[in-house]
C-alpha positions in Angstrom: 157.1 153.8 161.2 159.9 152.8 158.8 163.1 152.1 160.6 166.5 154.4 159.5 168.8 152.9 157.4 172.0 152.4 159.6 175.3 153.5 157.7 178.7 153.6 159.6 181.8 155.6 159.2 185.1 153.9 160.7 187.5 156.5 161.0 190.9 155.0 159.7 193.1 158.4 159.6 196.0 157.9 163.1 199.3 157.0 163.6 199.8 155.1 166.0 203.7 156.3 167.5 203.4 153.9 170.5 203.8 150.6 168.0 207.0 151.7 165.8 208.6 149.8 164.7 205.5 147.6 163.3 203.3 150.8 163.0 204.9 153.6 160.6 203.5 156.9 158.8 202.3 154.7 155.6 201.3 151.9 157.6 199.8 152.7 160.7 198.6 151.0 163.9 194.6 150.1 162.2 196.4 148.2 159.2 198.4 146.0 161.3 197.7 142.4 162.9 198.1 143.8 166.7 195.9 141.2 168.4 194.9 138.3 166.2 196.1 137.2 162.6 193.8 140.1 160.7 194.8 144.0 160.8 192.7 145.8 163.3 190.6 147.3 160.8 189.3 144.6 159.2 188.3 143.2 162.3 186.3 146.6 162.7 184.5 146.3 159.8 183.7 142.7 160.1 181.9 143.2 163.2 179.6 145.9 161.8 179.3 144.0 158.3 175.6 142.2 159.8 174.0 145.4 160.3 175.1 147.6 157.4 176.9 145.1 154.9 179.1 146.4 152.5 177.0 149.0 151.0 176.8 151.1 153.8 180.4 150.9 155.2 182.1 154.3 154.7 185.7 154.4 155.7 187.6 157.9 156.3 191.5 157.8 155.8 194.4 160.2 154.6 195.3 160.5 151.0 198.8 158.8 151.8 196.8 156.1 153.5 194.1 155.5 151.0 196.3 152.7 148.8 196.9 150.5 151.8 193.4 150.6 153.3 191.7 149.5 150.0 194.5 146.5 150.0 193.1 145.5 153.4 189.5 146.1 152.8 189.0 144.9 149.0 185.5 144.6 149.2 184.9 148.5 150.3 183.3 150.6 147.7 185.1 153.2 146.4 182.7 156.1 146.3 182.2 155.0 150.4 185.5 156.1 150.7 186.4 159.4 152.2 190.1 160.4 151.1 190.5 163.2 153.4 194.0 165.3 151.8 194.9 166.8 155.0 194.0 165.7 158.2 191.7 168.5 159.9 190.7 166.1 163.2 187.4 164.4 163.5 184.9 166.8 163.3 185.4 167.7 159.5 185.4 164.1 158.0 182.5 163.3 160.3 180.5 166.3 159.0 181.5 165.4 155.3 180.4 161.6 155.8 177.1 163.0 157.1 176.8 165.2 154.4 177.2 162.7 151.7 174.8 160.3 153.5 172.1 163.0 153.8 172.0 163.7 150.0 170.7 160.5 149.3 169.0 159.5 153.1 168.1 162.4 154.8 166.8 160.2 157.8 170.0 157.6 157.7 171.5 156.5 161.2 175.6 156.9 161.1 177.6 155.4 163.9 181.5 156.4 163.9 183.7 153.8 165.1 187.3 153.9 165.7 189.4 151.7 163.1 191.8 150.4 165.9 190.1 148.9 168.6 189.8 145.0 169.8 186.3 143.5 171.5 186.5 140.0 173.1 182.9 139.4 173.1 181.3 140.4 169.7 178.2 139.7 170.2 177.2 141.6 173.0 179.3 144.6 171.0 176.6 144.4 168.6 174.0 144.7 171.3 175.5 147.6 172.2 175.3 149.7 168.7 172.1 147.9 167.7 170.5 149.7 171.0 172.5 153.0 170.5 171.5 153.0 167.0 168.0 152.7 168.1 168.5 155.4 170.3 170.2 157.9 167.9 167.2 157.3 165.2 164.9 158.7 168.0 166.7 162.3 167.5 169.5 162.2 170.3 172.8 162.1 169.8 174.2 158.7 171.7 177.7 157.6 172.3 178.5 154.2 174.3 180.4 154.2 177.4 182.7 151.3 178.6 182.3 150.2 182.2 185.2 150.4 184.0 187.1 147.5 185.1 189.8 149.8 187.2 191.1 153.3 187.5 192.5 154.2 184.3 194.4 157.4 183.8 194.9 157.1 179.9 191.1 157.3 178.8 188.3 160.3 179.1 185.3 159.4 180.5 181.7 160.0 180.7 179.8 161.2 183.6 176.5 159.6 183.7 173.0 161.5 185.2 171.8 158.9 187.8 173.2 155.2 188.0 174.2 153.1 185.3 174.0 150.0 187.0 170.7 148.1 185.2 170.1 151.1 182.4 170.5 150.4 178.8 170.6 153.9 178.1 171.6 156.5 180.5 171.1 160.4 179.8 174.5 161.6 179.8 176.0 164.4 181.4 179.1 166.2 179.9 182.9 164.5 178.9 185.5 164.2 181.1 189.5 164.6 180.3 191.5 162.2 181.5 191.6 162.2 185.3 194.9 161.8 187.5 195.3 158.3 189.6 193.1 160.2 192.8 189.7 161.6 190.6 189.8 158.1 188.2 189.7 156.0 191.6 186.8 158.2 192.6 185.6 157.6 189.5 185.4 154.2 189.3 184.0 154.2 193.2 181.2 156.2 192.4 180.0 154.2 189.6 178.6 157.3 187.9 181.7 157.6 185.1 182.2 155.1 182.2 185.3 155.2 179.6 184.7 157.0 176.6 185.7 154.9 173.5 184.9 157.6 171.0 181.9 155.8 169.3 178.7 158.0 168.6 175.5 157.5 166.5 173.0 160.3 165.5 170.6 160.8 162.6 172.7 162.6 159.8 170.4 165.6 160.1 170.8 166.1 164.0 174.7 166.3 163.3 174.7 168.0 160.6 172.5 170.5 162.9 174.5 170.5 165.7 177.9 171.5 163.6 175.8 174.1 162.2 174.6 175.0 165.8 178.2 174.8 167.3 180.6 175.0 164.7 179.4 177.6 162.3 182.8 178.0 160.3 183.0 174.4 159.8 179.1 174.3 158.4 180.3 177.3 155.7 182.9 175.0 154.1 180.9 172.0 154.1 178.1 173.9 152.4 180.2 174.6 149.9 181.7 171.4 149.4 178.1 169.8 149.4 177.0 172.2 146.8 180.3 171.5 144.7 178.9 167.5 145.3 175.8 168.1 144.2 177.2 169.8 141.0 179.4 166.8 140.8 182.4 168.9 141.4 183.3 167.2 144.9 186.8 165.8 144.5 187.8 169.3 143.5 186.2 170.6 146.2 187.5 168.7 148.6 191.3 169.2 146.9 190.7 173.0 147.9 188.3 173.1 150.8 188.8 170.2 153.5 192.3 171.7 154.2 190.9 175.2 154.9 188.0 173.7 157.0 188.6 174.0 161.4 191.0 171.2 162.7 188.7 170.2 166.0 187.1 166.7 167.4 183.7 166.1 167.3 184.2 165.6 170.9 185.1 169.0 171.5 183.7 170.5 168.7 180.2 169.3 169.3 179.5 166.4 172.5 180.7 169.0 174.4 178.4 171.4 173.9 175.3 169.4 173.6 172.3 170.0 176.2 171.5 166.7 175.9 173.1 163.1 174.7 172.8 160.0 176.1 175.1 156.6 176.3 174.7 153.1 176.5 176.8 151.3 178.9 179.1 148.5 177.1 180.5 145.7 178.7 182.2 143.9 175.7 186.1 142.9 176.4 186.9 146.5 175.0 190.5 147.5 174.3 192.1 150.6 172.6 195.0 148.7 171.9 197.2 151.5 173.0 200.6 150.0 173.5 202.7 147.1 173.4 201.7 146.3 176.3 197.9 146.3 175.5 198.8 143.9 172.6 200.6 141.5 175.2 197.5 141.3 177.6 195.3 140.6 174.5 197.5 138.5 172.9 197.5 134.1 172.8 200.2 133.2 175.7 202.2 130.1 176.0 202.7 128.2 179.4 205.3 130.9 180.2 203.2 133.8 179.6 204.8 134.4 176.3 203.0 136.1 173.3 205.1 134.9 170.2 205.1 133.3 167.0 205.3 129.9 166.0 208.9 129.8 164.7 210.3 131.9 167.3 212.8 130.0 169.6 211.8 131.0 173.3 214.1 129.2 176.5 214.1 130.1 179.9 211.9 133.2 178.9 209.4 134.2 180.4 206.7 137.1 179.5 207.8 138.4 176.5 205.7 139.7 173.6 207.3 138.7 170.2 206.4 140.6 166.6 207.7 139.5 163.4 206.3 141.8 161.0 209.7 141.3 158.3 207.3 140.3 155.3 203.8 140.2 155.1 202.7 136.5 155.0 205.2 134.3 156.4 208.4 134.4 157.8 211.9 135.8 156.3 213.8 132.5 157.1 215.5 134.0 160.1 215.0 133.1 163.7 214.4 135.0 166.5 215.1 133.5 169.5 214.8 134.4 173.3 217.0 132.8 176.1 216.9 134.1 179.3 214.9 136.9 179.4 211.5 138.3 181.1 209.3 141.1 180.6 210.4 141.9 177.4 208.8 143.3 173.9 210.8 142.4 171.2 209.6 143.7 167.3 211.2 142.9 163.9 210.5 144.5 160.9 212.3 144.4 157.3 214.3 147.8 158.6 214.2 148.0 162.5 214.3 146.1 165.8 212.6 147.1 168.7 213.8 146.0 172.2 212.0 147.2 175.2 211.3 146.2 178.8 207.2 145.9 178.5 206.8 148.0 181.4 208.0 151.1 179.3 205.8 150.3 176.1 204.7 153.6 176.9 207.8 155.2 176.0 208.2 153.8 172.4 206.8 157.1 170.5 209.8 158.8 171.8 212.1 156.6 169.5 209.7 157.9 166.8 210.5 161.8 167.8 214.5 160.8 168.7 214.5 159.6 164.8 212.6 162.6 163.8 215.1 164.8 165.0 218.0 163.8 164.1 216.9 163.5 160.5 215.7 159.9 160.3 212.6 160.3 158.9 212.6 157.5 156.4 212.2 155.0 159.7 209.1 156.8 161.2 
């Protein structure tokens, strides 16, 4: 049997509030250097780059993002880019990328991946998506699961039928929203519940079934986009369609609703890379626990997380300099300065709405 050709989709379309200064609406958290010297989505498509190469990358973004994501990824192929020109949630660009794939490989593989995630130990991430890949061309809808290393309250999860302990691929049993401190404990005591890291794979046909299946208005519109495509009429289509289309997750939108979908456990040094903070534990620390650059000037401090971001390749010529100080995150940009106690990183996307409000868009 002739194995599926395995395309992937990284979906490059958030925000990213909780990193302003740094992160901003035209450049986002996925197209910054969070956790290492490369923005965090090149280091997603580099890790995928030995299974589907260049060819079969297929990136989704915004139309106001679309510039500064072909700056980071030069080598992407146009035409595998999906310019979405109003963002409708995941569902809809996931539908359209499956679409697109199916008129040329009816029996592709697509995995979605998240643009603005970290992994410590690559190869046993590709492990992971080479088995759920496998699994997916078999005709069910797979998703990978990260164990748990402690009782977070910030991520979904998913509830597993039977143990995961020893299973490469566990049938899978429905989502879970987050959990307070009490039901993740349980969670992670039961050992039947691993973190969702919204990463699924499925034969484009089975997806484009199941939104049929499940989401019937959003199958209309991208019938008619697909027939405008095959016409050669897509970018219009898409100009006048993809805003009109349902604004729902595929998590929602379809996983939910499956009868059946399985996951394969990862263990990989996985990370959102949802705050400050996030960056800090990831991050290169000194012998005082301090995550900085090389020209900052850091005495008597202790565990502080330093970001210059003023220009794009080197420093501005100015120094920033700690003395005194713990537990700090402190982030310079051309415009802004960002001074926070790193136990609040949390809090930062209310700086964003404070600005919004009182008419400071421009710093957002």
């Amino acid at each position: 049997m002739k194995r599926p050709i395995l395309h992937a989709l990284i979906l490059a379309g958030g925000a990213g509030t909780r990193f302003w200064p740094a992160s901003r609406s035209l450049r986002p958290k996925q197209l910054l250097p969070l956790v290492g010297a490369d923005p965090l989505i090149l280091q997603t498509a580099r890790r995928v780059l030995s299974l589907v190469g260049w060819d079969h990358l297929h990136v989704a973004t915004g139309k106001h993002l679309a510039a500064q994501t072909a700056a980071v990824l030069p080598e992407l192929q146009s035409r595998n880019t999906l310019v979405e020109p109003a963002a409708r949630n995941t569902a809809p660009c996931i539908g359209w990328a499956a679409a697109r794939i199916a008129r040329t490989d009816p029996d592709a593989v697509l995995m979605v991946l998240p643009s603005d995630h970290h992994v410590r130990d690559e190869p046993a991430f590709v492990q992971a998506i080479e088995r759920a890949a496998t699994n997916a061309a078999s005709g069910t809808i797979t998703t990978i699961g990260i164990t748990p290393t402690h009782p977070e309250t910030g991520y979904g999860y998913i509830e597993v039928d039977g143990e995961i302990a020893g299973q490469e691929v566990c049938r899978a049993k429905c989502f879970v929203e987050k959990p307070n401190r009490t039901k993740a404990e349980e969670f992670v005591a039961g050992g039947k519940h691993l973190w969702n890291a919204g990463m699924f794979f499925f034969r484009v046909g089975d997806m484009q079934a199941a939104i049929r299946r499940h989401l019937p208005a959003l199958a209309t519109g991208l019938d008619a986009i697909d027939a405008a495509a095959r016409a050669g009429e897509e970018d219009g289509a898409i100009e006048r369609i993809f805003p009109t289309l349902p604004s729902v997750s595929i998590d929602h939108g379809v996983m939910d609703h499956l009868s059946e979908f399985a996951v394969v456990p990862g263990d990989f040094g996985w990370s959102d890379v949802g705050s400050f903070q996030s960056a800090y534990e990831l991050g290169d620390k000194d012998e005082q626990g301090n995550v900085a650059p090389g020209h900052a000037v850091l005495m008597d401090a202790r565990r502080n997380l330093v970001m210059d971001l003023r220009t794009e390749t080197a420093p501005s010529g100015r120094v920033i300099a700690l003395l005194g100080v713990e537990d700090l995150v402190v982030v310079e940009t051309a415009d802004a300065l960002l001074v926070v106690p790193r136990g609040r990183a949390q809090d930062v996307k209310d700086v964003v709405s404070a600005l919004k409000a009182r008419g400071d868009g421009r710093f957002a």
